[in-house]
PDB file of N, CA, C and O in Angstrom:
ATOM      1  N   UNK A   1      95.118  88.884  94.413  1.00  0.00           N
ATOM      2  CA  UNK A   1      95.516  87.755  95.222  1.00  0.00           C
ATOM      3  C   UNK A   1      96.666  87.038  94.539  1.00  0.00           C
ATOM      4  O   UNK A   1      96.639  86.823  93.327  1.00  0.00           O
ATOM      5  N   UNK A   2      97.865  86.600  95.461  1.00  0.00           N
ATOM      6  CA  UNK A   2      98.991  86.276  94.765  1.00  0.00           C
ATOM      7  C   UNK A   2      98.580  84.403  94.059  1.00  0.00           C
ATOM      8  O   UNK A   2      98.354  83.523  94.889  1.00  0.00           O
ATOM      9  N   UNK A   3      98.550  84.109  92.723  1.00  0.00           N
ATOM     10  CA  UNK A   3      98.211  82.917  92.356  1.00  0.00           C
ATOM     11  C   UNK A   3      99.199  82.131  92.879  1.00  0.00           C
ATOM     12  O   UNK A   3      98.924  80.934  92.792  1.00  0.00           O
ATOM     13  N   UNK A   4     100.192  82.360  93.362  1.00  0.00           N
ATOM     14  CA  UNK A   4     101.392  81.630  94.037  1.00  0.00           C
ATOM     15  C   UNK A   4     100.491  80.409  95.045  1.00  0.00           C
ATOM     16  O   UNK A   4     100.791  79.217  95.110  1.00  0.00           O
ATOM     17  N   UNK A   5      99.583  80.937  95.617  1.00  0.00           N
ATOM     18  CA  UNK A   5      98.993  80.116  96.916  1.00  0.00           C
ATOM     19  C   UNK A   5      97.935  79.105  96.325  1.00  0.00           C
ATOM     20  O   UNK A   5      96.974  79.310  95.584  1.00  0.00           O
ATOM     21  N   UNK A   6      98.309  78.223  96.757  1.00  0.00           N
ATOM     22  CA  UNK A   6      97.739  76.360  96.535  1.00  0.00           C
ATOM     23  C   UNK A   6      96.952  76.062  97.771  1.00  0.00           C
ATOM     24  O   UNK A   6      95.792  75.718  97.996  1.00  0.00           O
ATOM     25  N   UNK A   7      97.784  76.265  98.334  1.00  0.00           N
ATOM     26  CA  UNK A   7      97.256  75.568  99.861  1.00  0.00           C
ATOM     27  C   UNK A   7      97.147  76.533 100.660  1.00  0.00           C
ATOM     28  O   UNK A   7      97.314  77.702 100.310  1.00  0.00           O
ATOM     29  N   UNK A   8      96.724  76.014 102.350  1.00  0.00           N
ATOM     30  CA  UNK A   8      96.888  76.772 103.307  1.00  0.00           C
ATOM     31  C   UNK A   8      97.910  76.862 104.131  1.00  0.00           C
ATOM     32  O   UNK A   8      97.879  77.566 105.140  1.00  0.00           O
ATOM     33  N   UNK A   9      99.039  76.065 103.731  1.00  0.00           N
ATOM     34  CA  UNK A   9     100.208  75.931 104.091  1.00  0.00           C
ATOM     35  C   UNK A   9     101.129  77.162 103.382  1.00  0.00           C
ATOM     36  O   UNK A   9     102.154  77.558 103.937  1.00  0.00           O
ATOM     37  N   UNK A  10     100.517  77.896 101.714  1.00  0.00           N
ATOM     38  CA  UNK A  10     101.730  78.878 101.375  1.00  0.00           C
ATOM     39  C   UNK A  10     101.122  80.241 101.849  1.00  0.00           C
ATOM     40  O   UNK A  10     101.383  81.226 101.159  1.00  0.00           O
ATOM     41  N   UNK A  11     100.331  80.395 102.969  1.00  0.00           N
ATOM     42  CA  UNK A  11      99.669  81.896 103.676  1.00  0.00           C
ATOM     43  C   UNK A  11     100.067  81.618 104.873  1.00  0.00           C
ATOM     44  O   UNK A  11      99.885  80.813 105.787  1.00  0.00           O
ATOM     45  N   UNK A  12     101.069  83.149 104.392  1.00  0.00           N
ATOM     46  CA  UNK A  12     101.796  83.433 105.301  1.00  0.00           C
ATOM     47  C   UNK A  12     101.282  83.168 107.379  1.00  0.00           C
ATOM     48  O   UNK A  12     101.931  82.618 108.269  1.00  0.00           O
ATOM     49  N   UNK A  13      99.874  83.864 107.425  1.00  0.00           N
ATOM     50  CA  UNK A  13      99.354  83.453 108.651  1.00  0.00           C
ATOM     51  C   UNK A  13      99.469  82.255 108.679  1.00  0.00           C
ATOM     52  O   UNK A  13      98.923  82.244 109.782  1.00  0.00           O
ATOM     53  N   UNK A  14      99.663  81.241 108.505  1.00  0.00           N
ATOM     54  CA  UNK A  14      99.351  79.905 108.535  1.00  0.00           C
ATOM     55  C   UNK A  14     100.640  79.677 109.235  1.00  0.00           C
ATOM     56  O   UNK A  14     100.938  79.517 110.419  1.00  0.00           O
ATOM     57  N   UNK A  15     101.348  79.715 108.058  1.00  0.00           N
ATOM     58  CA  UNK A  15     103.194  80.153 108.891  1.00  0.00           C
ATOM     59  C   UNK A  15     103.384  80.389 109.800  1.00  0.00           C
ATOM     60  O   UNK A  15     103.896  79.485 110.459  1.00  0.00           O
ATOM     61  N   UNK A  16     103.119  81.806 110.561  1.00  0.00           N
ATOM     62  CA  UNK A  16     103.675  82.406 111.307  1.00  0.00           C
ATOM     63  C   UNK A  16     102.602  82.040 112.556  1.00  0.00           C
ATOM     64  O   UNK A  16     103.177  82.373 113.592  1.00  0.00           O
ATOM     65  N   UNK A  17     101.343  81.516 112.854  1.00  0.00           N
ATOM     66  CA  UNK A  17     100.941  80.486 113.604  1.00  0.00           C
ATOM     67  C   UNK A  17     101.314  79.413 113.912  1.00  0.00           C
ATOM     68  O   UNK A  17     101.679  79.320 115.084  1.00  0.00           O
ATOM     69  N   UNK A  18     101.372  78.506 113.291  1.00  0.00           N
ATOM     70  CA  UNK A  18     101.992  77.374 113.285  1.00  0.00           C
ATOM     71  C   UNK A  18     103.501  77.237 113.560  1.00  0.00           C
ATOM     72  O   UNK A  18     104.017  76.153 113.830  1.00  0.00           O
ATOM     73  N   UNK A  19     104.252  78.521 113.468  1.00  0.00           N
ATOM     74  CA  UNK A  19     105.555  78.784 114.044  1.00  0.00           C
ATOM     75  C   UNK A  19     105.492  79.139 115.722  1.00  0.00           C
ATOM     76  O   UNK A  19     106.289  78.632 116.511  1.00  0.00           O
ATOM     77  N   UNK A  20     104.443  80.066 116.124  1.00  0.00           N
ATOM     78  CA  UNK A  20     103.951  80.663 117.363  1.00  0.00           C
ATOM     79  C   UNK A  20     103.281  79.195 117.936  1.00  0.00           C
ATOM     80  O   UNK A  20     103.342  79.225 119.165  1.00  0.00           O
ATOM     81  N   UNK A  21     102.700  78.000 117.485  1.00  0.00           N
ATOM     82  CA  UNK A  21     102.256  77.401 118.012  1.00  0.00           C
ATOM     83  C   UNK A  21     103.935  76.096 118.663  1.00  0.00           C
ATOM     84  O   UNK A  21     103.813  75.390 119.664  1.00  0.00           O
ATOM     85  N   UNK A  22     104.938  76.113 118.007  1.00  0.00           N
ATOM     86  CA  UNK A  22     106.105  75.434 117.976  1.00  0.00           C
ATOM     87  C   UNK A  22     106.303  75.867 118.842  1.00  0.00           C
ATOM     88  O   UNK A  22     106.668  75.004 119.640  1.00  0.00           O
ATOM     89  N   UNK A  23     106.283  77.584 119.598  1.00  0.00           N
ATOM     90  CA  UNK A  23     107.306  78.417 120.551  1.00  0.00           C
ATOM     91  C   UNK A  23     106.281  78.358 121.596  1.00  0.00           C
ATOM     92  O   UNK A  23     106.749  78.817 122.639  1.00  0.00           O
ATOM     93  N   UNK A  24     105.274  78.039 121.705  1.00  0.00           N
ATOM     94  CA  UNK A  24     104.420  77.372 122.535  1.00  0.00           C
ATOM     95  C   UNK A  24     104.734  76.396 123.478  1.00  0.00           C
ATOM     96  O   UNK A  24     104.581  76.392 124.699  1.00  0.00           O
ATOM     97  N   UNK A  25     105.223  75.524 122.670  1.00  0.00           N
ATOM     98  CA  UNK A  25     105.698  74.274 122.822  1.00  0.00           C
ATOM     99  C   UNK A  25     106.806  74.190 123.467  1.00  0.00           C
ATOM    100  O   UNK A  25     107.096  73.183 124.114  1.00  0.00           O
ATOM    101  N   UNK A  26     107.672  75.369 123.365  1.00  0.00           N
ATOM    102  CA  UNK A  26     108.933  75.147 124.177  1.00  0.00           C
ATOM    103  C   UNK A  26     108.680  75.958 125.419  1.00  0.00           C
ATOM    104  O   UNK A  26     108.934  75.692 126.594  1.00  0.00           O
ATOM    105  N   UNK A  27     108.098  77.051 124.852  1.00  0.00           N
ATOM    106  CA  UNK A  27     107.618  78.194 126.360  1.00  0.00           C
ATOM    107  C   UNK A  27     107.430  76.616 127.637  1.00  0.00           C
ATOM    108  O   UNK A  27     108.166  76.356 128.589  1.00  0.00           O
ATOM    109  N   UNK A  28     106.204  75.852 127.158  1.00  0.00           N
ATOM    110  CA  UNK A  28     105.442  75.295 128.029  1.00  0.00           C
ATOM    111  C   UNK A  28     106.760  74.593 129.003  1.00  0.00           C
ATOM    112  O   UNK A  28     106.841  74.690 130.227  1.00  0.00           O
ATOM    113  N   UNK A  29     107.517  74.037 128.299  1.00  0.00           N
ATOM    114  CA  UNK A  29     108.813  73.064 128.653  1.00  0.00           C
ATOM    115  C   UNK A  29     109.200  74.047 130.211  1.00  0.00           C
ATOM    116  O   UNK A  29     109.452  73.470 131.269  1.00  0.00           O
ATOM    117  N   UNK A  30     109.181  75.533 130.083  1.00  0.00           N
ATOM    118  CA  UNK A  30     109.981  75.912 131.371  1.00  0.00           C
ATOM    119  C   UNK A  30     108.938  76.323 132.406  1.00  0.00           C
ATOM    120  O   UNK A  30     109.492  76.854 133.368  1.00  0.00           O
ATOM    121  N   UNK A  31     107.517  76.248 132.535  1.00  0.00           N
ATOM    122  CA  UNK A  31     106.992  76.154 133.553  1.00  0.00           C
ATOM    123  C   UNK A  31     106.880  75.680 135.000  1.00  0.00           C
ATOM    124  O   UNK A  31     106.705  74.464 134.929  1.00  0.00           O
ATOM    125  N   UNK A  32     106.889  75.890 135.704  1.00  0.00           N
ATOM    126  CA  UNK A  32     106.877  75.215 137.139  1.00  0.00           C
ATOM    127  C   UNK A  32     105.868  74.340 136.717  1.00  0.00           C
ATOM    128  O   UNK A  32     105.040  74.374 135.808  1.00  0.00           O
ATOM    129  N   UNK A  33     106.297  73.116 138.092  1.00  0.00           N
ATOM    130  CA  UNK A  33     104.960  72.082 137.977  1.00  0.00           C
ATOM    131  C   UNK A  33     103.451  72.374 138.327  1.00  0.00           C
ATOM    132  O   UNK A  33     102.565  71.894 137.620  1.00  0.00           O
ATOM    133  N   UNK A  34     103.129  73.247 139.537  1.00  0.00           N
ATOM    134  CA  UNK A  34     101.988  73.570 139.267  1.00  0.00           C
ATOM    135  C   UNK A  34     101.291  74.103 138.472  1.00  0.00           C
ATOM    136  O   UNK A  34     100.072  74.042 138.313  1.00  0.00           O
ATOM    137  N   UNK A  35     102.501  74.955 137.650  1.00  0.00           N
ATOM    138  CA  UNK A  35     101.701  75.649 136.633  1.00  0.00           C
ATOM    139  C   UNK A  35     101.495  75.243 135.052  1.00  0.00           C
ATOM    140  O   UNK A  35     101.165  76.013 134.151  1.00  0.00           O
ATOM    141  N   UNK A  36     101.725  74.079 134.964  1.00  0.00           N
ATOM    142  CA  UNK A  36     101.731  73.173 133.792  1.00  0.00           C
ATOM    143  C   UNK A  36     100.733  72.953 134.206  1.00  0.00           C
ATOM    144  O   UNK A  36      99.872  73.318 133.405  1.00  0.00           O
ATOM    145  N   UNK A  37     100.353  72.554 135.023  1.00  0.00           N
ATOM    146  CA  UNK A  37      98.599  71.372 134.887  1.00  0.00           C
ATOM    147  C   UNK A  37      97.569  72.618 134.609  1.00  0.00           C
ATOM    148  O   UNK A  37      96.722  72.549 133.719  1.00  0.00           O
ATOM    149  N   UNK A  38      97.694  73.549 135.297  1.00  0.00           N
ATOM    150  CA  UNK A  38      96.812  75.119 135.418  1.00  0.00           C
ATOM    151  C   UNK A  38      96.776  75.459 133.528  1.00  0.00           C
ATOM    152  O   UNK A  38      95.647  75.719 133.111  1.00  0.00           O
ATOM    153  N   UNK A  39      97.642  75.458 132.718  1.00  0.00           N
ATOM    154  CA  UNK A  39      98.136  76.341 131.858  1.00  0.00           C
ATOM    155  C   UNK A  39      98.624  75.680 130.876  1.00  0.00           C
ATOM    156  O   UNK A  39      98.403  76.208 129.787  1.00  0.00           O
ATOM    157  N   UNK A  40      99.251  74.647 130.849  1.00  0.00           N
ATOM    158  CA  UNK A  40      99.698  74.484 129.673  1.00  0.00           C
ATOM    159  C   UNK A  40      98.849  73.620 128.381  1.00  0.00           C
ATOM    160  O   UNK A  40      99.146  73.528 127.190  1.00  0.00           O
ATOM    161  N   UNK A  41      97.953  73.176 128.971  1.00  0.00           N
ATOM    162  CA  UNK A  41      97.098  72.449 128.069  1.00  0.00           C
ATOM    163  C   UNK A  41      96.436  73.319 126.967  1.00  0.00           C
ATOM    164  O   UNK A  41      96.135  73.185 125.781  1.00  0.00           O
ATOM    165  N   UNK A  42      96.338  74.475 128.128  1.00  0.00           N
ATOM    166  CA  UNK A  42      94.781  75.538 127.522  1.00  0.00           C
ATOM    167  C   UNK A  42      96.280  76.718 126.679  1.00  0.00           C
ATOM    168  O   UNK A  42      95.671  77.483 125.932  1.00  0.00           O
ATOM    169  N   UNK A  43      97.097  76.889 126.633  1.00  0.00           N
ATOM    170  CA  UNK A  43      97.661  77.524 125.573  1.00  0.00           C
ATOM    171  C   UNK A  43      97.918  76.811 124.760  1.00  0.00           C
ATOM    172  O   UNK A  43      97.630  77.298 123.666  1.00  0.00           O
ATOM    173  N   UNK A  44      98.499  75.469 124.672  1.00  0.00           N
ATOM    174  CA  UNK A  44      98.564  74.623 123.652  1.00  0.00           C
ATOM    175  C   UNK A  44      97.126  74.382 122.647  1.00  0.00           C
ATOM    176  O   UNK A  44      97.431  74.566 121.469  1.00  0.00           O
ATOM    177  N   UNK A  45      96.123  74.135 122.766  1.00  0.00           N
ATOM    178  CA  UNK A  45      94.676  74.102 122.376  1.00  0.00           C
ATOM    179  C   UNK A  45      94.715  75.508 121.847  1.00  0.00           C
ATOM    180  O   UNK A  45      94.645  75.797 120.653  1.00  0.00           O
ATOM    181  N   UNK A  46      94.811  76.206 122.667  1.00  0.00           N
ATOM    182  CA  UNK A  46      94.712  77.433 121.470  1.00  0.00           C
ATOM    183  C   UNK A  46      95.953  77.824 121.022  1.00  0.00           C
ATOM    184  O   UNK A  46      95.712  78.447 119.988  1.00  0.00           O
ATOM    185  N   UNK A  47      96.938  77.819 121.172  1.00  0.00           N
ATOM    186  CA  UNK A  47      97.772  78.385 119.840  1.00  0.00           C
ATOM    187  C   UNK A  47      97.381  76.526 118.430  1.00  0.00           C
ATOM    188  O   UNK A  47      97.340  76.361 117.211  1.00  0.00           O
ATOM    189  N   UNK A  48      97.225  75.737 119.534  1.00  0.00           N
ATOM    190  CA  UNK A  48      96.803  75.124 117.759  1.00  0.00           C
ATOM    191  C   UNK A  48      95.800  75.248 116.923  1.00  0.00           C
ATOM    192  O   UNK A  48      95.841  74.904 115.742  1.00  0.00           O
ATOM    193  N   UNK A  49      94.761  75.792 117.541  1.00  0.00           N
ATOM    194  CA  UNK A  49      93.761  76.261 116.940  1.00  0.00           C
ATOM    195  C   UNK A  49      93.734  77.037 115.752  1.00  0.00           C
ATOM    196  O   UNK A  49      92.969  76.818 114.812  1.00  0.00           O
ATOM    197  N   UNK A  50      94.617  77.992 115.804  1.00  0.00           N
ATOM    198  CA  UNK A  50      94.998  78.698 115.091  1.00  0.00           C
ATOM    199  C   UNK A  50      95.401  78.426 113.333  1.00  0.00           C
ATOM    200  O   UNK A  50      95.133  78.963 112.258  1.00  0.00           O
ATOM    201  N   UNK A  51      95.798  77.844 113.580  1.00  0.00           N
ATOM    202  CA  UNK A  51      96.715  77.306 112.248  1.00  0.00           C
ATOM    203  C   UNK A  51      95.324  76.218 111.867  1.00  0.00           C
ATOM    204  O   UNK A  51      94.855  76.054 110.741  1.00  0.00           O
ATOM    205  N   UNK A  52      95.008  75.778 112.723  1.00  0.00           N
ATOM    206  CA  UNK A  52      93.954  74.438 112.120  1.00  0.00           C
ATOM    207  C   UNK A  52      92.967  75.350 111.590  1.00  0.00           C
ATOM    208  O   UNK A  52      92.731  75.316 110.382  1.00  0.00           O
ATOM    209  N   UNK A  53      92.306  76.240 112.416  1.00  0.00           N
ATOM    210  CA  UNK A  53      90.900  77.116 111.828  1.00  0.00           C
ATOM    211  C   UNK A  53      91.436  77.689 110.389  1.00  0.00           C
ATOM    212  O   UNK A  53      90.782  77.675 109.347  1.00  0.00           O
ATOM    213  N   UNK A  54      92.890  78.242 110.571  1.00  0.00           N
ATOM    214  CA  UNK A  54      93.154  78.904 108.989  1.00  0.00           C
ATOM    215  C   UNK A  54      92.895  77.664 107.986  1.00  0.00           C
ATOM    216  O   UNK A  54      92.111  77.708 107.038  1.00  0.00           O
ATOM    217  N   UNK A  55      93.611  76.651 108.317  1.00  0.00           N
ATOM    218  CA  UNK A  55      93.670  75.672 107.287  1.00  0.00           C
ATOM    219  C   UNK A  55      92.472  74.922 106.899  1.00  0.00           C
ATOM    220  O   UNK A  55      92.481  74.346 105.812  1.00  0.00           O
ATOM    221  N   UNK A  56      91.256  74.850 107.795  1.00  0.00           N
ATOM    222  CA  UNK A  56      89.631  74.757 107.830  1.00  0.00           C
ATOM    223  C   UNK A  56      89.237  75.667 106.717  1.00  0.00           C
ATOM    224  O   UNK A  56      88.834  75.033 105.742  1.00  0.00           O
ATOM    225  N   UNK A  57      89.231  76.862 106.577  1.00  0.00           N
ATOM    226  CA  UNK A  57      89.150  77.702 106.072  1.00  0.00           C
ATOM    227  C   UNK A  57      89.646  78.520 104.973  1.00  0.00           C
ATOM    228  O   UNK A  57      89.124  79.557 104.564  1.00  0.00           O
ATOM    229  N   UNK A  58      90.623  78.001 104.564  1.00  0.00           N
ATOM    230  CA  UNK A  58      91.282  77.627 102.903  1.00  0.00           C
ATOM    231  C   UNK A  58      90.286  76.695 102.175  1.00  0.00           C
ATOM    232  O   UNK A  58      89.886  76.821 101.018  1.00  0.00           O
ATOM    233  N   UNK A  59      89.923  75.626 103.173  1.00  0.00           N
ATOM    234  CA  UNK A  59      89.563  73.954 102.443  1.00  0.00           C
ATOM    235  C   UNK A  59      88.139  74.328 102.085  1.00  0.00           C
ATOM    236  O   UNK A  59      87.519  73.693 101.232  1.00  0.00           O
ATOM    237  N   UNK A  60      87.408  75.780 103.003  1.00  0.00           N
ATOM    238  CA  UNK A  60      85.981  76.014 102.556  1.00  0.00           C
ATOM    239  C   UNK A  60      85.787  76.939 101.053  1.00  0.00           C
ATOM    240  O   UNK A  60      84.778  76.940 100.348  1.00  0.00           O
ATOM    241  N   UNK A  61      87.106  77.728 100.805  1.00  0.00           N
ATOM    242  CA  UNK A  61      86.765  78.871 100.175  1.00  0.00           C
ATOM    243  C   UNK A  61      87.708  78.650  99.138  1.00  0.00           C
ATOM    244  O   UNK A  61      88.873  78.959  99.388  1.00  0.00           O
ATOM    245  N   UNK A  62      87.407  78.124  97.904  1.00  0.00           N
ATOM    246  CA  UNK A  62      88.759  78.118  96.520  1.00  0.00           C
ATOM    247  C   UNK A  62      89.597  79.377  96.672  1.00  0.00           C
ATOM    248  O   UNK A  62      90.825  79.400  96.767  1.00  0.00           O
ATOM    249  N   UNK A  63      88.747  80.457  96.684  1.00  0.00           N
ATOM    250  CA  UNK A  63      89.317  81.692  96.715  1.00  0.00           C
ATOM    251  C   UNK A  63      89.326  82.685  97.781  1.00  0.00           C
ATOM    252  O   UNK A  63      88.183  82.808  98.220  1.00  0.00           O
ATOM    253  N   UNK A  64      89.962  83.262  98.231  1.00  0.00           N
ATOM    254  CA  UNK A  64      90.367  84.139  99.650  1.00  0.00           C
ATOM    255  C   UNK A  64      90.236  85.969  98.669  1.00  0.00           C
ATOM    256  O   UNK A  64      91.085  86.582  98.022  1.00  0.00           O
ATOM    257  N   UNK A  65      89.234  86.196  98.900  1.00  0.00           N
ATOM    258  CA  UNK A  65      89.011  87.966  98.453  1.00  0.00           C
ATOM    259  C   UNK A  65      89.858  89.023  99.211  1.00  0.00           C
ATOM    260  O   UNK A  65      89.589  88.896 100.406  1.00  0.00           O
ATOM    261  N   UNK A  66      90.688  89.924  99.040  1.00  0.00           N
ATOM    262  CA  UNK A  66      91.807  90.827  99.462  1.00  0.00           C
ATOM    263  C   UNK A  66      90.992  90.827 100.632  1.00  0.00           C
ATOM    264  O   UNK A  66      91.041  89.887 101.425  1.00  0.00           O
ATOM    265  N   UNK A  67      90.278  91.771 100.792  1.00  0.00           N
ATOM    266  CA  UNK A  67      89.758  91.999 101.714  1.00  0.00           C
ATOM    267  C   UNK A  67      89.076  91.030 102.877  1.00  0.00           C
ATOM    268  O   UNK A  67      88.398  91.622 103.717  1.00  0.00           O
ATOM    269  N   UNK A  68      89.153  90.118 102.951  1.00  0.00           N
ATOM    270  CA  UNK A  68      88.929  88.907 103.645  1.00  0.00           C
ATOM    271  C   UNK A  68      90.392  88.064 104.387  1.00  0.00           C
ATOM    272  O   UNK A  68      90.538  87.409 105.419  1.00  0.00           O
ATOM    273  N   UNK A  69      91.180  88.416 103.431  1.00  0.00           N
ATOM    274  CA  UNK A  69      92.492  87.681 103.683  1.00  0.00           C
ATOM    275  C   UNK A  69      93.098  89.543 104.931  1.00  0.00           C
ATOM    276  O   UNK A  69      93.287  89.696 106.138  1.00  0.00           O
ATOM    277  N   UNK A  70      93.164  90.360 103.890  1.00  0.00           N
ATOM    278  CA  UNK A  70      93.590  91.400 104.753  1.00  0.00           C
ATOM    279  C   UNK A  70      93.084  91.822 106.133  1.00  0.00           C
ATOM    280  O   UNK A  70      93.515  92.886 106.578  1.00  0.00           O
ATOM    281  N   UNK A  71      92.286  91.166 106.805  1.00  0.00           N
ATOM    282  CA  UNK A  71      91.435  91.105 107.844  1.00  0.00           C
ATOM    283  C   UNK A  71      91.454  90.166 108.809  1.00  0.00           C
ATOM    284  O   UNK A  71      91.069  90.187 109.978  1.00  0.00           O
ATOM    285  N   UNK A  72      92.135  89.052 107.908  1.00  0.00           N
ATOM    286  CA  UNK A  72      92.737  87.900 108.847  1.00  0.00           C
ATOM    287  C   UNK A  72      94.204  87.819 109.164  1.00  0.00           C
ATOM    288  O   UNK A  72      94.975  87.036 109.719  1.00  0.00           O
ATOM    289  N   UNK A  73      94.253  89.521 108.282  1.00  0.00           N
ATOM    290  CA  UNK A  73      95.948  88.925 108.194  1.00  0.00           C
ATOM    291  C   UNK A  73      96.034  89.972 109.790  1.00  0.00           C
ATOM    292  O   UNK A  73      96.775  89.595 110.698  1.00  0.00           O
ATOM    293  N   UNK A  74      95.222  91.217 109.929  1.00  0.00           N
ATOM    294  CA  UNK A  74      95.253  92.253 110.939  1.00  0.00           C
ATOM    295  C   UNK A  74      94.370  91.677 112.134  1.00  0.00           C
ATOM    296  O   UNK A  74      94.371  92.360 113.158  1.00  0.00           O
ATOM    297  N   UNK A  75      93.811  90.806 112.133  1.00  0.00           N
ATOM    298  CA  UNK A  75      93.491  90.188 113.599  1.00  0.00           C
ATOM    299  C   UNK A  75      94.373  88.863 113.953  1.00  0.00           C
ATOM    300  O   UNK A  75      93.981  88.183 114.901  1.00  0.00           O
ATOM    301  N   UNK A  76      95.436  88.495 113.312  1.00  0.00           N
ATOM    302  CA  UNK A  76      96.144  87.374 113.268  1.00  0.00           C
ATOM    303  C   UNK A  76      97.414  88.393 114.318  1.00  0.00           C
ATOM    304  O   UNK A  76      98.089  87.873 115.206  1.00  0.00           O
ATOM    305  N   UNK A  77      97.510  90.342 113.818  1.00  0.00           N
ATOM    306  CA  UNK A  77      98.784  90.553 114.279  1.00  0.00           C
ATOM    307  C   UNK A  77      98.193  90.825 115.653  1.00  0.00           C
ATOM    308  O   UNK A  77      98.886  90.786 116.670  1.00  0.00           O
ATOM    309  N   UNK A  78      96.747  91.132 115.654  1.00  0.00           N
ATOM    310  CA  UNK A  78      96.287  91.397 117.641  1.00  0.00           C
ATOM    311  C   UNK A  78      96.362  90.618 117.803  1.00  0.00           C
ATOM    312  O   UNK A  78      97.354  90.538 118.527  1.00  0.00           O
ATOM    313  N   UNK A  79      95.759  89.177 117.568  1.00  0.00           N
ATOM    314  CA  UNK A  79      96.384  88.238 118.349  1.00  0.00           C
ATOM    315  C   UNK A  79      97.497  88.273 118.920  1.00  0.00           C
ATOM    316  O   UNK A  79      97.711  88.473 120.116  1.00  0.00           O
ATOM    317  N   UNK A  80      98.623  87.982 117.658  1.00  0.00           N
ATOM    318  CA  UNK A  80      99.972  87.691 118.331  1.00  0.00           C
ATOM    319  C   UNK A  80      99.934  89.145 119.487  1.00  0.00           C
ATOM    320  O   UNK A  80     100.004  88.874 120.686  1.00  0.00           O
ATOM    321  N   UNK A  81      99.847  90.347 119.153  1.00  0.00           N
ATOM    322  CA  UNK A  81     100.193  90.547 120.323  1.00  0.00           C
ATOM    323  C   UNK A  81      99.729  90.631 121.843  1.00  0.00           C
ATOM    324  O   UNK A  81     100.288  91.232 122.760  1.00  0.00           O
ATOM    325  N   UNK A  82      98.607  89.904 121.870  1.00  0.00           N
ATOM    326  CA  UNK A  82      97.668  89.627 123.066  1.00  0.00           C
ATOM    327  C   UNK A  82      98.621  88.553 123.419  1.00  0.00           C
ATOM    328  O   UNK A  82      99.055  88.588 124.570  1.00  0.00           O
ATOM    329  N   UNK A  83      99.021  87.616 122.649  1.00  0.00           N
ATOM    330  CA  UNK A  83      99.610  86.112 122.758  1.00  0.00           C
ATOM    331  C   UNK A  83     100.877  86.956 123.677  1.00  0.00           C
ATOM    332  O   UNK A  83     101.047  86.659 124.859  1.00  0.00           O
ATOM    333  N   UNK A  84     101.448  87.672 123.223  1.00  0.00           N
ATOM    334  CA  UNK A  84     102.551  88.419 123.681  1.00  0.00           C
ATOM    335  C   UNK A  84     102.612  88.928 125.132  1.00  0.00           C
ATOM    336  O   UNK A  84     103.466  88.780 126.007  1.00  0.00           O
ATOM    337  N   UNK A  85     101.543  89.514 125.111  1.00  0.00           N
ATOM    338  CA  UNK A  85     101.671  90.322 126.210  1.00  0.00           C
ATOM    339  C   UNK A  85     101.195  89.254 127.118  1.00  0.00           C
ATOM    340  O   UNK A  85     101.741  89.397 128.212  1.00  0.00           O
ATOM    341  N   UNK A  86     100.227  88.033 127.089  1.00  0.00           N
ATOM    342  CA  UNK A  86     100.213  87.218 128.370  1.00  0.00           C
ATOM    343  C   UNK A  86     101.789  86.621 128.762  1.00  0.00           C
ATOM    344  O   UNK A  86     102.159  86.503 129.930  1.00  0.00           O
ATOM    345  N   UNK A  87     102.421  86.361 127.884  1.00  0.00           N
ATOM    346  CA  UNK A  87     103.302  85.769 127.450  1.00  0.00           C
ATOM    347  C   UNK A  87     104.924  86.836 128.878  1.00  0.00           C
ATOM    348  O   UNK A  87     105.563  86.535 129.886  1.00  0.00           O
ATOM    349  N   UNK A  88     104.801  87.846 128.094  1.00  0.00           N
ATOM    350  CA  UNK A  88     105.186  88.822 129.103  1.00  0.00           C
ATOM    351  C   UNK A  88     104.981  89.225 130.390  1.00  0.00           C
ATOM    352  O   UNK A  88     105.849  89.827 131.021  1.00  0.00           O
ATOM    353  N   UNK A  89     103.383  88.810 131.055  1.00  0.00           N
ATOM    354  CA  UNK A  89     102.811  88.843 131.753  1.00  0.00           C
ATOM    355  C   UNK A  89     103.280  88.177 132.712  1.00  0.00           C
ATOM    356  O   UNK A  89     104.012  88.674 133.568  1.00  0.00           O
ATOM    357  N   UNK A  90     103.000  87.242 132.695  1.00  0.00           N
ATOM    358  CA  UNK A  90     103.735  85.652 133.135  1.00  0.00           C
ATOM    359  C   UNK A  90     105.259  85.592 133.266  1.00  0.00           C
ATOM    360  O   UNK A  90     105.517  84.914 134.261  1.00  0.00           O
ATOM    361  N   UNK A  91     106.205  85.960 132.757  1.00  0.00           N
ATOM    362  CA  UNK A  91     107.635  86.347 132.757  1.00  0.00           C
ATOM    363  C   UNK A  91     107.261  87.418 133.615  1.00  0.00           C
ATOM    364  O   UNK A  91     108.114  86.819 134.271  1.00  0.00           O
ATOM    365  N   UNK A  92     106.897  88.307 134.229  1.00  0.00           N
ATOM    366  CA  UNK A  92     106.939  89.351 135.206  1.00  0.00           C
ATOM    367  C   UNK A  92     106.616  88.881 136.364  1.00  0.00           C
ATOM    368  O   UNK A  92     107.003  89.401 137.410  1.00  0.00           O
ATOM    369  N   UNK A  93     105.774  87.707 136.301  1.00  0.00           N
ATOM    370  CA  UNK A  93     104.997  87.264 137.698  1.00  0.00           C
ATOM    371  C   UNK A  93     106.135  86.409 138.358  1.00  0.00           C
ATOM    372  O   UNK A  93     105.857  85.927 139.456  1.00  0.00           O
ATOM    373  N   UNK A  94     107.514  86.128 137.781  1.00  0.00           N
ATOM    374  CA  UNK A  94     108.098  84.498 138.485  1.00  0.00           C
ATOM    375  C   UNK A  94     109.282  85.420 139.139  1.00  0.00           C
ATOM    376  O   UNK A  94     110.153  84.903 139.838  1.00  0.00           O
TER     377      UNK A  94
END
C-alpha cells in the first residue's frame, strides 16, 4: 500500500468520483425541464454518494489491505461505466 495516502482525498477513486460527480453537475445544467424534476436530483444523490461512502470508509479503516482497495478500485471502473452508458443512453433518446 502506497504510504503516500493520509486521507481519503489522496485515493485515486475518491478523485475520479468526485470529478464524475462535478460532470454530473454540468450534464444536469442541459436537461429539458421536464426532465430535471424526473432525474436530476436522483443522479446527483448518487454520483455524490460515491465519493462520500469512499471517504466514510477511509475514516473506518487506518489501513486499506491491497486487496480491499483493488476491489474498490474494479467496481468503481463498472460503475463508471454503467454511469456511462445511462449517460449515453439518454444522449440517444433526445
Amino acid at each position: 500500500m502506497n504510504s503516500k495516502i493520509k486521507s481519503f482525498e489522496d485515493l485515486e477513486i475518491w478523485k475520479l468520483s468526485y470529478s464524475l460527480t462535478l460532470e454530473i453537475y454540468k450534464l444536469v445544467k442541459s436537461f429539458l425541464t421536464d426532465e430535471k424534476y424526473i432525474l436530476i436530483q436522483q443522479l446527483i444523490r448518487s454520483s455524490q454518494s460515491i465519493p462520500a461512502n469512499i471517504a466514510e470508509g477511509m475514516g473506518r479503516f487506518s489501513k486499506i489491505e491491497e486487496s480491499q482497495f483493488k476491489n474498490l478500485k474494479e467496481n468503481y471502473i463498472l460503475l463508471g461505466k454503467k454511469i456511462n452508458s445511462l449517460i449515453n443512453s439518454i444522449k440517444s433518446k433526445k
